[in-house]
ZADO-1210 file (C-alpha; in nm, 4 decimals, padded with zeros to 6 digits):
<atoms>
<atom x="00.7339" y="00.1734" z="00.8530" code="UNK" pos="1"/>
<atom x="00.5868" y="00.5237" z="00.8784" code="UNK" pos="2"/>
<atom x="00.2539" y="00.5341" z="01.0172" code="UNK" pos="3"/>
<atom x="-00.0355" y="00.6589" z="00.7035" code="UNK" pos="4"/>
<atom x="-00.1592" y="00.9057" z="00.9374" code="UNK" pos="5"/>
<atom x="00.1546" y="01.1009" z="01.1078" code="UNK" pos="6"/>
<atom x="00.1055" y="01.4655" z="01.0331" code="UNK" pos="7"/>
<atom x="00.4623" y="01.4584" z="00.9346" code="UNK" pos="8"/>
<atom x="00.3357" y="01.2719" z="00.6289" code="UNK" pos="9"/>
<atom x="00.0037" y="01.4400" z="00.5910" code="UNK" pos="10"/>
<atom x="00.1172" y="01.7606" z="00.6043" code="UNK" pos="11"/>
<atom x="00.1232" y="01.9313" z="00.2030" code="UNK" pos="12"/>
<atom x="00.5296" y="01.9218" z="00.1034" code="UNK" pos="13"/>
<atom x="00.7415" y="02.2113" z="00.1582" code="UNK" pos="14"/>
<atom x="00.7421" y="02.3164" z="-00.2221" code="UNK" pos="15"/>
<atom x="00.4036" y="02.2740" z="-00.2959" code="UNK" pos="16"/>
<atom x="00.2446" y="02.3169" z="-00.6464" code="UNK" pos="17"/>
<atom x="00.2385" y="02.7170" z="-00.7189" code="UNK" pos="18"/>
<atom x="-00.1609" y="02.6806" z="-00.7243" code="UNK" pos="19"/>
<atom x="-00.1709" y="03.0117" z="-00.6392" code="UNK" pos="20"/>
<atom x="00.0314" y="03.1710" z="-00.8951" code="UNK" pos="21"/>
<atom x="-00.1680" y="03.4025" z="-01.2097" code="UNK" pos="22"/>
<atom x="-00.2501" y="03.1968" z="-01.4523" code="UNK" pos="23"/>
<atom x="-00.0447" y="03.3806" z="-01.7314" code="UNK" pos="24"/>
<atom x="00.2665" y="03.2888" z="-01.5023" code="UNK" pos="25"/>
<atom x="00.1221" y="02.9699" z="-01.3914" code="UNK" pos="26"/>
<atom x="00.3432" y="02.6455" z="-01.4480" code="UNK" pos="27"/>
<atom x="00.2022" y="02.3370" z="-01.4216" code="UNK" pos="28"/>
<atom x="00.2953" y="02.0892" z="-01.1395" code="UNK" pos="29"/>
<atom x="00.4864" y="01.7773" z="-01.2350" code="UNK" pos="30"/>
<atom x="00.3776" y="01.4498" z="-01.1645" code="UNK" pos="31"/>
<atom x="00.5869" y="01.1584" z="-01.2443" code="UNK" pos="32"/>
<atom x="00.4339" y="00.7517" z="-01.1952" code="UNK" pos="33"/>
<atom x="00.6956" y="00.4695" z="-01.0777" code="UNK" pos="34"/>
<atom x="00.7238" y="00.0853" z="-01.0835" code="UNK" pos="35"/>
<atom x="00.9028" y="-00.1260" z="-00.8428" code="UNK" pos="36"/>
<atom x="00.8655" y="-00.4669" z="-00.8269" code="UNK" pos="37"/>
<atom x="00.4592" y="-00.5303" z="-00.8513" code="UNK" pos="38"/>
<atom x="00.1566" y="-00.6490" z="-01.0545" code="UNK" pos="39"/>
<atom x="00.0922" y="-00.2624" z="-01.1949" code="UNK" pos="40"/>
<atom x="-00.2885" y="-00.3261" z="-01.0565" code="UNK" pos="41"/>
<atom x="-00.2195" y="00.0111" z="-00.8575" code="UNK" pos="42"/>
<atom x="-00.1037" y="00.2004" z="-01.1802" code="UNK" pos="43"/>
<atom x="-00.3979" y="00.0587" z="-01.3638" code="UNK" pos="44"/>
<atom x="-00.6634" y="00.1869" z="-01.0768" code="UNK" pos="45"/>
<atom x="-00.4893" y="00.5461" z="-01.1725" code="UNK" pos="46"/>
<atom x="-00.5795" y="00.4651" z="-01.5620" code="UNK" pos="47"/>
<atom x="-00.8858" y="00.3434" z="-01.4966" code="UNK" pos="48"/>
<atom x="-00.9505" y="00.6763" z="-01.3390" code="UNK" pos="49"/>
<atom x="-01.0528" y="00.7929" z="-01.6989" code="UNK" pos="50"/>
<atom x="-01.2455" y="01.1483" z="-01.7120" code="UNK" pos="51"/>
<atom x="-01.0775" y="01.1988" z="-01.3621" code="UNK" pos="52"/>
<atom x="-00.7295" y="01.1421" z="-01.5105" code="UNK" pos="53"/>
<atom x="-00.8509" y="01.3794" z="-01.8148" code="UNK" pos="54"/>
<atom x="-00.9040" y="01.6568" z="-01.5735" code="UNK" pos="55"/>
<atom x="-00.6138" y="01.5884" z="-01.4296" code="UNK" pos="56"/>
<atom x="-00.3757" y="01.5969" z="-01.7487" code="UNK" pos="57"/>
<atom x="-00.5079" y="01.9564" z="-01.7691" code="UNK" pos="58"/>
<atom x="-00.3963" y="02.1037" z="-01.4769" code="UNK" pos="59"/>
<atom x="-00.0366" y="01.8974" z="-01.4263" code="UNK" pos="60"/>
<atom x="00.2654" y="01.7786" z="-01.6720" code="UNK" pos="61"/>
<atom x="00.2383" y="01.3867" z="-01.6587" code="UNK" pos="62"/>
<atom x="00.6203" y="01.3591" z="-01.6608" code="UNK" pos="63"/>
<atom x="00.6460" y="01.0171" z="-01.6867" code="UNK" pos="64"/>
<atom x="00.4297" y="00.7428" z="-01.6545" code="UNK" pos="65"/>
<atom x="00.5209" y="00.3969" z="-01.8825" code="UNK" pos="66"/>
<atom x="00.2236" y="00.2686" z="-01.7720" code="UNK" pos="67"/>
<atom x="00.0166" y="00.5221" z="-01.9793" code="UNK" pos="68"/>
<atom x="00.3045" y="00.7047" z="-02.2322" code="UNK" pos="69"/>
<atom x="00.6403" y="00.6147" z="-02.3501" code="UNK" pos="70"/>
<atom x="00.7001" y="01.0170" z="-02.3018" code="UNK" pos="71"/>
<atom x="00.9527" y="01.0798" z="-02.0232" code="UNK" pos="72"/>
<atom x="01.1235" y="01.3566" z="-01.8827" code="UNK" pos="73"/>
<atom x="01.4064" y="01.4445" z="-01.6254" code="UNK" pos="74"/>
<atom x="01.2998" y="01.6034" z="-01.3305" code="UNK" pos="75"/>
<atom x="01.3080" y="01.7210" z="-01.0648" code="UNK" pos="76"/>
<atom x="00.9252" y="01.6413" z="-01.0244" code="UNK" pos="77"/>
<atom x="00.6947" y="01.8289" z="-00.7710" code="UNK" pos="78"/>
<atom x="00.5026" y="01.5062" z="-00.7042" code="UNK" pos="79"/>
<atom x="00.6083" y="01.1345" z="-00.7551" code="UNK" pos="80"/>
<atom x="00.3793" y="00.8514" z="-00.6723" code="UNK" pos="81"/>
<atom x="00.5772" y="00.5064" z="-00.6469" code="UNK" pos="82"/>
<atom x="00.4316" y="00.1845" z="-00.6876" code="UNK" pos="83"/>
<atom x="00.5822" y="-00.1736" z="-00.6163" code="UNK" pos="84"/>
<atom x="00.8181" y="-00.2891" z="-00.3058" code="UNK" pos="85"/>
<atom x="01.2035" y="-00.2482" z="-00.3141" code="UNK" pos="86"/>
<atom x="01.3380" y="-00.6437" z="-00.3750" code="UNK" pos="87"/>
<atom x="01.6496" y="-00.5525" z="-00.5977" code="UNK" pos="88"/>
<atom x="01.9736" y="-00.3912" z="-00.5665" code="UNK" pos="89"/>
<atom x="01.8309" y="-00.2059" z="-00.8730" code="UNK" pos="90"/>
<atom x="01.5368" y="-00.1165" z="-00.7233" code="UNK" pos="91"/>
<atom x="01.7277" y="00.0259" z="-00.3980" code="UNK" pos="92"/>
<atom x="01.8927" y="00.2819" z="-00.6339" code="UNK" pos="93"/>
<atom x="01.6506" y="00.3692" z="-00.8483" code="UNK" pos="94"/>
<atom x="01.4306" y="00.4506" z="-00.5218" code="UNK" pos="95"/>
<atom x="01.7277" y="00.6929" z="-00.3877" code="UNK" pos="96"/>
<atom x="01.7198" y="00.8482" z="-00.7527" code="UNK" pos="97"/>
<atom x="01.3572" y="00.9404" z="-00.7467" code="UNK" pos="98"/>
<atom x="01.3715" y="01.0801" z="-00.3930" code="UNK" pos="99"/>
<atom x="01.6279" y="01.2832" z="-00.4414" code="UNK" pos="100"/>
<atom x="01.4096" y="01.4351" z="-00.7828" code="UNK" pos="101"/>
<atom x="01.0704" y="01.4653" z="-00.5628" code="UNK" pos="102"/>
<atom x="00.9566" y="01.7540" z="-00.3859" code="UNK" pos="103"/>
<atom x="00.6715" y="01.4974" z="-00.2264" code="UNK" pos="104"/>
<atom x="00.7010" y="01.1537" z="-00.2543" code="UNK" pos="105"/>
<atom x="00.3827" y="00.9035" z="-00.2420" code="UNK" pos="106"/>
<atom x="00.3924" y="00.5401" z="-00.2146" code="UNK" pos="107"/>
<atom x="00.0798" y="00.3603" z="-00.3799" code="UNK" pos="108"/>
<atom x="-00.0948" y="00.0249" z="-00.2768" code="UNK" pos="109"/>
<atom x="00.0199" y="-00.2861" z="-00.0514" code="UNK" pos="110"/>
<atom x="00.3318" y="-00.3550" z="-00.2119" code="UNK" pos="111"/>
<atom x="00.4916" y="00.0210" z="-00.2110" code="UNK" pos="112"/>
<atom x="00.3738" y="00.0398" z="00.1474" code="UNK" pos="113"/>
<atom x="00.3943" y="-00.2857" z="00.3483" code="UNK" pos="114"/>
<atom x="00.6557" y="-00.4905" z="00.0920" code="UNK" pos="115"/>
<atom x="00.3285" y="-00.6882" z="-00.0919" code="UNK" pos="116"/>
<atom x="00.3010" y="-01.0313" z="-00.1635" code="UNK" pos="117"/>
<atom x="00.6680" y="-01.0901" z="-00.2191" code="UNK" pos="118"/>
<atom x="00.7471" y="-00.9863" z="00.1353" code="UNK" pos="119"/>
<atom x="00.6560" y="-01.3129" z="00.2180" code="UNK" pos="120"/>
<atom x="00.9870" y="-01.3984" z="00.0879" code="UNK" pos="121"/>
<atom x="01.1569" y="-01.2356" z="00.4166" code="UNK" pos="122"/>
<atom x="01.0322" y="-01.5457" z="00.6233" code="UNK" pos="123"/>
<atom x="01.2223" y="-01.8053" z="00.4174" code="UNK" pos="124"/>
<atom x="01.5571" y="-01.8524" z="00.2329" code="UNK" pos="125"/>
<atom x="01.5466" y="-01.6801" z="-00.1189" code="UNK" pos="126"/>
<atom x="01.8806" y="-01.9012" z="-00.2168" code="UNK" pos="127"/>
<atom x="01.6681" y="-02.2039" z="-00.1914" code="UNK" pos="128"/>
<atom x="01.3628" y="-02.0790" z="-00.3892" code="UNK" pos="129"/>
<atom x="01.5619" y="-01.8996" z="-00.6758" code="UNK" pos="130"/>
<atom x="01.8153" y="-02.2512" z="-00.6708" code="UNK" pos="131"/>
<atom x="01.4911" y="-02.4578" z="-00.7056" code="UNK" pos="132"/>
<atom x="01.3196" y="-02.2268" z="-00.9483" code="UNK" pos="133"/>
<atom x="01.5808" y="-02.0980" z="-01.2593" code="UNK" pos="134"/>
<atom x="01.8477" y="-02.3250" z="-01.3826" code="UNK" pos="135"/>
<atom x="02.1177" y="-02.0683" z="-01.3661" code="UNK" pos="136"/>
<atom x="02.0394" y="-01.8922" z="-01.0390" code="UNK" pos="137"/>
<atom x="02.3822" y="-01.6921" z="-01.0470" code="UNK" pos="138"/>
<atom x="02.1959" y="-01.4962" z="-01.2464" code="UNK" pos="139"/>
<atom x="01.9329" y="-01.3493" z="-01.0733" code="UNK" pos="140"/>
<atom x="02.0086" y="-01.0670" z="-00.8861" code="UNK" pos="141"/>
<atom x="01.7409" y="-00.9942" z="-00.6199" code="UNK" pos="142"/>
<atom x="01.7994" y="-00.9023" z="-00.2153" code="UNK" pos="143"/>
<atom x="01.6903" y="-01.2002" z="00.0721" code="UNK" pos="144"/>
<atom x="01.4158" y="-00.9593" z="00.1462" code="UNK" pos="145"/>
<atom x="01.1040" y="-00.7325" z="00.0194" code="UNK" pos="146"/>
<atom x="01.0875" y="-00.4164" z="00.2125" code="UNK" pos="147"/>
<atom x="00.8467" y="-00.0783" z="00.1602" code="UNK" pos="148"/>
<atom x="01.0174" y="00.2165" z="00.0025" code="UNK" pos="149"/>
<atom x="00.9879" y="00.3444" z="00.3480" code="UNK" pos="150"/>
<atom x="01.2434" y="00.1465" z="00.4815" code="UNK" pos="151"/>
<atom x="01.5014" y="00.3026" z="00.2317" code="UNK" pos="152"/>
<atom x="01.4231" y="00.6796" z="00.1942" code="UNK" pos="153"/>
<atom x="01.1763" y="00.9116" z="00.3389" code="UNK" pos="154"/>
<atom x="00.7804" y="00.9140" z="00.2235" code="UNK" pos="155"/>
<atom x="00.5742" y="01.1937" z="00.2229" code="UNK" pos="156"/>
<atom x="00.2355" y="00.9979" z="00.2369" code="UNK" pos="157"/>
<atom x="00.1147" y="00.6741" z="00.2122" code="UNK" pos="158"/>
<atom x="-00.1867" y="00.5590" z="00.0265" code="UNK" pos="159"/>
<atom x="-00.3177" y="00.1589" z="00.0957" code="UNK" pos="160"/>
<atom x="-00.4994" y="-00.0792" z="-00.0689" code="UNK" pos="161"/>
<atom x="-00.4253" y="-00.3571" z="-00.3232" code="UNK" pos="162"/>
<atom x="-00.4671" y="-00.1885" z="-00.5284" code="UNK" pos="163"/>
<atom x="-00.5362" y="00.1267" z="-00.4052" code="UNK" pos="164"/>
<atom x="-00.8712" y="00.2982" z="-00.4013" code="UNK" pos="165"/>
<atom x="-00.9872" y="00.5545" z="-00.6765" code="UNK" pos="166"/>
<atom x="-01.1471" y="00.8301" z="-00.5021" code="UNK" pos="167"/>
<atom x="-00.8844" y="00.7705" z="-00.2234" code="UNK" pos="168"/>
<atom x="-00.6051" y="00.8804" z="-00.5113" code="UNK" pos="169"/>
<atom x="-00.8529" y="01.1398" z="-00.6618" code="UNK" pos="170"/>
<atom x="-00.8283" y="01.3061" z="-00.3036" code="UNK" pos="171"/>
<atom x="-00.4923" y="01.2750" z="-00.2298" code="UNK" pos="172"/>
<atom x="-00.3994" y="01.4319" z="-00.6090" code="UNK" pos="173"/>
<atom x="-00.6601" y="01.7078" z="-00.5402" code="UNK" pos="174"/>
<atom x="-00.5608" y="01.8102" z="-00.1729" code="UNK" pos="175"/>
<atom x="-00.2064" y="01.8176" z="-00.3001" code="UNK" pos="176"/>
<atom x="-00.2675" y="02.0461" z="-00.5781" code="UNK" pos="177"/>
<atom x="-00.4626" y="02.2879" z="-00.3579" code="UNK" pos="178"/>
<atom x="-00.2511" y="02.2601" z="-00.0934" code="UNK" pos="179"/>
<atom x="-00.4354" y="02.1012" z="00.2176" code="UNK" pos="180"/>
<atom x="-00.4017" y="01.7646" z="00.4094" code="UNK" pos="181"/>
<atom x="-00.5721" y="01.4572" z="00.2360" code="UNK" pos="182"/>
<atom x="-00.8843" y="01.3466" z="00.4136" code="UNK" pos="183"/>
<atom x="-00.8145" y="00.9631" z="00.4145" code="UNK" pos="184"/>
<atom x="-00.9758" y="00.8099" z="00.6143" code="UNK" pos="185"/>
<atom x="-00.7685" y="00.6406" z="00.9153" code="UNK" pos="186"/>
<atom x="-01.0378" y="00.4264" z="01.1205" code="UNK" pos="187"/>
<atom x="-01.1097" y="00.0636" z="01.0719" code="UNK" pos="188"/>
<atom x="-01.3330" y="-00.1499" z="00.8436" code="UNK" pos="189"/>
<atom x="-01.5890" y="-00.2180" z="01.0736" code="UNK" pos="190"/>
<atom x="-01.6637" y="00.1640" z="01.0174" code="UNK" pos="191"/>
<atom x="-01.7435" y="00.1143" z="00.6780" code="UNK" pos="192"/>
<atom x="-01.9769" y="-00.2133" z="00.7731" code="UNK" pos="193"/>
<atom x="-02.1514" y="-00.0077" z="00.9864" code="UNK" pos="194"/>
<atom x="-02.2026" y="00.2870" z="00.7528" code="UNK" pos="195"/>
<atom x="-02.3526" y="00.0682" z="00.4447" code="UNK" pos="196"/>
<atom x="-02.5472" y="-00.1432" z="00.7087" code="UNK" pos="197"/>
<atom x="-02.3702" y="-00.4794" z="00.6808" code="UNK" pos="198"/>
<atom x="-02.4113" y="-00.7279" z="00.9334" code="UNK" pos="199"/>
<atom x="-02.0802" y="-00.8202" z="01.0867" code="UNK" pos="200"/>
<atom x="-01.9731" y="-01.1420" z="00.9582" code="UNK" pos="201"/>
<atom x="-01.8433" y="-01.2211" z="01.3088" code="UNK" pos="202"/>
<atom x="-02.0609" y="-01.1934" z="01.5123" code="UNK" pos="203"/>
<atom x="-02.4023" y="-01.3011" z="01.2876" code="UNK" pos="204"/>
<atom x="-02.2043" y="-01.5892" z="01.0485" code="UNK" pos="205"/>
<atom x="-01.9238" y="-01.6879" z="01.2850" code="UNK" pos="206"/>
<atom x="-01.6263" y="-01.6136" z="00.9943" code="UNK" pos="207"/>
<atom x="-01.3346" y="-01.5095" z="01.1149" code="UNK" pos="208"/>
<atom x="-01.2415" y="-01.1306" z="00.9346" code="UNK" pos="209"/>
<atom x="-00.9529" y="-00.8770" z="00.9563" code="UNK" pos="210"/>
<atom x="-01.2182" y="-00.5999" z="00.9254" code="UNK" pos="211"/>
<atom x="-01.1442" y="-00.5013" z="01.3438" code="UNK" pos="212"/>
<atom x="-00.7999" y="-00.3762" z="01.3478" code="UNK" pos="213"/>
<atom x="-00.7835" y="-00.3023" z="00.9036" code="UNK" pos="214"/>
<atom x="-00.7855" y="00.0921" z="00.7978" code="UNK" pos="215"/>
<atom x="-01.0753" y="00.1664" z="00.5976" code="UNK" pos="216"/>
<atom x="-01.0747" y="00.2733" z="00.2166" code="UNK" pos="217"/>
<atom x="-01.2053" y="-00.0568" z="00.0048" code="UNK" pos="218"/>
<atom x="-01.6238" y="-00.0001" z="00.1358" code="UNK" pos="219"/>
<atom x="-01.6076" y="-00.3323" z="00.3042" code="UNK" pos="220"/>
<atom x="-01.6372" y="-00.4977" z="-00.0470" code="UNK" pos="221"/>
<atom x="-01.5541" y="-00.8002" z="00.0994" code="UNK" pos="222"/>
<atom x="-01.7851" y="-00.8548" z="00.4085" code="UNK" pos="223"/>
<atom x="-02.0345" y="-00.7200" z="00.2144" code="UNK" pos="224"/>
<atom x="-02.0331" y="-01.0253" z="-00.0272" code="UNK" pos="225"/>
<atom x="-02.0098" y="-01.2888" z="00.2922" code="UNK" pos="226"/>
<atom x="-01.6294" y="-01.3422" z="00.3389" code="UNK" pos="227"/>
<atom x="-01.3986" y="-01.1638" z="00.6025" code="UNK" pos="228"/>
<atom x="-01.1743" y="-00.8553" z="00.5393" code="UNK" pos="229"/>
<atom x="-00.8338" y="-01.0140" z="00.4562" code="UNK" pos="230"/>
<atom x="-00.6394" y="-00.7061" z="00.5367" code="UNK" pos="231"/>
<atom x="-00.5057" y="-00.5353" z="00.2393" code="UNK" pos="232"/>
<atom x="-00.5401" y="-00.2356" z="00.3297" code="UNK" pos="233"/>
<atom x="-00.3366" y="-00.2782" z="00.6064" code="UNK" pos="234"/>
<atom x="-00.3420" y="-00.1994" z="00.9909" code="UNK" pos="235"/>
<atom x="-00.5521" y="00.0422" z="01.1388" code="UNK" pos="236"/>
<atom x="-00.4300" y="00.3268" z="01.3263" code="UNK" pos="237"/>
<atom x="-00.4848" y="00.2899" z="01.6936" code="UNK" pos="238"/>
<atom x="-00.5774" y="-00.1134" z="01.6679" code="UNK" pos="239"/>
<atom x="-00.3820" y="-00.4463" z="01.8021" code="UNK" pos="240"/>
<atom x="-00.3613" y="-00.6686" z="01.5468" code="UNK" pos="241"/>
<atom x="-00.2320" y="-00.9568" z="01.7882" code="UNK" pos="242"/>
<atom x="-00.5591" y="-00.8622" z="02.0323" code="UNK" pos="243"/>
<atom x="-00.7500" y="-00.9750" z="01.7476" code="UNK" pos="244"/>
<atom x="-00.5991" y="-01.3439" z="01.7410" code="UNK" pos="245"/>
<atom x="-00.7959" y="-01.4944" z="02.0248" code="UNK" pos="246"/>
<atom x="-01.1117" y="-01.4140" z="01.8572" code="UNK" pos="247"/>
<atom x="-00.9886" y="-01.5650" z="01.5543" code="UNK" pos="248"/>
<atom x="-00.9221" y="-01.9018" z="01.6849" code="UNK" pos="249"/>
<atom x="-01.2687" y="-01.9143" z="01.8874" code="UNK" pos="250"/>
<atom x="-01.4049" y="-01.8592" z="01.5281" code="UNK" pos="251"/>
<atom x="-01.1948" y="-02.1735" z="01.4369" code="UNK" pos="252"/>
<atom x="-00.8879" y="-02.0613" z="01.2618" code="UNK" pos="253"/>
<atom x="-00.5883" y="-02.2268" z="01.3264" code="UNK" pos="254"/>
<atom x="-00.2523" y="-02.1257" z="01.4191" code="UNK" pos="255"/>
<atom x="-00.1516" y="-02.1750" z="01.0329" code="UNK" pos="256"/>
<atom x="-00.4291" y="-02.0030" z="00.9080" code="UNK" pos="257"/>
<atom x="-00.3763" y="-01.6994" z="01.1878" code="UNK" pos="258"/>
<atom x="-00.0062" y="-01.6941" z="01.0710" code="UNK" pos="259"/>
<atom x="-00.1053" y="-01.7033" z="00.6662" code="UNK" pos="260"/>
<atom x="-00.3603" y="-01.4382" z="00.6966" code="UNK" pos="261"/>
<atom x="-00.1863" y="-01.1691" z="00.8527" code="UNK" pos="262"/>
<atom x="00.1005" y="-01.2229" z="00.6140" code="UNK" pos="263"/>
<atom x="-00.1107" y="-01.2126" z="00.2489" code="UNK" pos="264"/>
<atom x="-00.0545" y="-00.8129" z="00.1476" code="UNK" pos="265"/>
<atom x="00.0739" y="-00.6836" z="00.4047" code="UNK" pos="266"/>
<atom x="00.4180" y="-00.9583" z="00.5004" code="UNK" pos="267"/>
<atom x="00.5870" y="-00.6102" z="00.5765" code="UNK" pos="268"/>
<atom x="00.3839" y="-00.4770" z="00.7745" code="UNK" pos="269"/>
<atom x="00.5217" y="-00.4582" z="01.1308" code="UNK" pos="270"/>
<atom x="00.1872" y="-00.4727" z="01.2944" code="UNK" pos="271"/>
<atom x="00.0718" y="-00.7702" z="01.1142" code="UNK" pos="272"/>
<atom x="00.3999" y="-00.9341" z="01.1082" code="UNK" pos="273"/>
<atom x="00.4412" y="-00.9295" z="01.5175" code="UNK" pos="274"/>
<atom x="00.0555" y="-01.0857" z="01.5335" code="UNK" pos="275"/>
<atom x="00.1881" y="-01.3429" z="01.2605" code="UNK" pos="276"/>
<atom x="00.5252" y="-01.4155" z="01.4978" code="UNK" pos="277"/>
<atom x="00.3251" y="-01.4284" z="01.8085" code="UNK" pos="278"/>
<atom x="00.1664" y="-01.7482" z="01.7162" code="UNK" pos="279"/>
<atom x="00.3808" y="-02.0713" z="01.6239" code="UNK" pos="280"/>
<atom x="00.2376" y="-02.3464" z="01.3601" code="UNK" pos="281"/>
<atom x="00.4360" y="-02.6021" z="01.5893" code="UNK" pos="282"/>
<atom x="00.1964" y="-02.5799" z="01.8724" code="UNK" pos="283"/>
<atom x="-00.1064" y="-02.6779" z="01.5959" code="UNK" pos="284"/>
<atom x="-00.4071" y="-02.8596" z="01.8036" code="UNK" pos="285"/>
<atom x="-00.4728" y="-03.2200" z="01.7014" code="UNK" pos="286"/>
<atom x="-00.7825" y="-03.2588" z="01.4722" code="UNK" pos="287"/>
<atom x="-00.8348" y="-02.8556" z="01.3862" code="UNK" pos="288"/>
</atoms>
C-alpha cells in the first residue's frame, strides 16, 4: 500500500484544475464521489460538510455523487474521491473504470485505504462464512479477500480516518483546486495529546493505546475521553507498529487482544498486519 505521505502522491496531478484560467473562459473542475464496498460514514462526513460543501458546489461540477444527487455524468473527471475497499469482482472493474476517467484519484477513509473492517476477512476462509451465512451461497459473488484500491490501480493521495476527518477533506479539496500539496498532517497521535494537553493514557492510567505509532487527524478524540487510540487512522509515517507490542502486554493486553487491535480498521494495512502476525494467540499465558 502506498505510503499517505510519498511526494509522488502529494504532489497536485498532472492536469490540474485550470484555476488559473479568466473567469469568462473558466470551466469548472469536475469532481465525481464513489462507493465500494463500505458503511458510506466517509461520504456522509463530506455531506455533513454543509456551508463548506455549498462553497464548494460553486466553484466545481459535482459530477456524480449518489450519496447526495441521483444526477450523474460521464467523465472523464478532473478529481475522483473513492470510498469503500475492493471485495468484488465488480468492484475490481468498476475501480479500473474510474481510474482510467480521473485525472487525480483520492481514496477516502479506512476502508478505501487499508481494506476496512471487512479485510478481516483475508485471515479466514470466506467459503466457510458465506456457506454458514446465506442458504444459497452459489450466489454470492465476492473475492477471498478485501484489499485497498491501491492494491489494484494507482492513487494519487490518500486521506485516513474512519471516517475521515472534515477539515482534513476541506484541505485536501482546497489545495487541489489551487494547485499546491495538501498539508495533512503525517506525525503521530501522541502529537495531538500533547498539543490539547491530554495526559497520556499510558503512562498516567496504565491503558494500553495505539496513539504511539497512529498518524494524526481525529484530535485524539479518543484519549481525550479516557480510552486508548484504536488506530483508525492508520500507521504513522516513520513508526514500528510491532515496537509498540511489548509495551502493550506490560500494560496487560494479551496476545489475542494485541492481534484483534491492530486488525479493527486497518486488517489491510501492512504495518499493522505484520505487528498482528508477529504475535501468535497459541502461545496465550495461563490466567491473563
Amino acid at each position: 500500500m502506498p505510503a499517505q505521505n510519498e511526494p509522488a502522491q502529494n504532489e497536485p496531478a498532472q492536469n490540474e484544475p485550470a484555476g488559473n484560467e479568466p473567469a469568462g473562459n473558466r470551466t469548472r473542475p469536475r469532481l465525481a464521489v464513489w462507493k465500494l464496498a463500505s458503511c458510506d460514514g466517509c461520504q456522509l462526513t463530506v455531506l455533513d460538510c454543509q456551508d463548506e460543501l455549498l462553497a464548494l458546489a460553486a466553484e466545481v461540477e459535482i459530477a456524480h455523487f449518489a450519496e447526495a444527487s441521483s444526477a450523474e455524468a460521464a467523465g472523464p473527471y478532473d478529481v475522483s474521491l473513492v470510498e469503500g475497499s475492493v471485495t468484488t469482482p465488480e468492484d475490481a472493474r468498476r475501480i479500473r473504470e474510474i481510474r482510467a476517467q480521473s485525472a487525480t484519484l483520492v481514496t477516502i477513509g479506512a476502508c478505501a485505504t487499508a481494506g476496512g473492517i471487512q479485510a478481516l476477512r483475508n485471515f479466514a476462509d470466506v467459503a466457510e462464512f458465506t456457506s454458514a451465512v446465506y442458504a444459497r451461497p452459489e450466489y454470492i459473488e465476492t473475492l477471498a479477500t478485501s484489499t485497498p484500491v491501491a492494491s489494484h490501480v494507482s492513487v494519487d493521495f490518500e486521506l485516513r480516518g474512519c471516517p475521515i476527518d472534515k477539515l482534513q477533506l476541506g484541505e485536501l479539496l482546497a489545495a487541489l483546486l489551487a494547485g499546491r500539496r495538501p498539508r495533512i498532517p503525517a506525525h503521530s497521535v501522541c502529537h495531538e495529546c500533547k498539543r490539547r494537553g491530554t495526559t497520556c493514557i499510558m503512562v498516567a492510567h496504565q491503558t494500553p493505546c495505539l496513539g504511539p505509532v497512529t498518524q494524526a487527524g481525529c484530535g485524539a478524540i479518543c484519549p481525550a475521553s479516557g480510552r486508548g487510540c484504536y488506530g483508525c487512522y492508520g500507521p504513522a509515517a516513520g513508526t514500528s507498529p510491532i515496537a509498540l507490542i511489548p509495551g502493550l502486554r506490560q500494560l496487560g493486553m494479551t496476545e489475542t487482544d494485541v492481534n484483534r487491535v491492530f486488525l479493527t480498521f486497518n486488517a489491510g494495512s501492512a504495518e499493522f498486519a505484520a505487528a498482528a502476525g508477529s504475535v501468535s494467540p497459541d502461545r496465550e499465558e495461563p490466567g491473563r
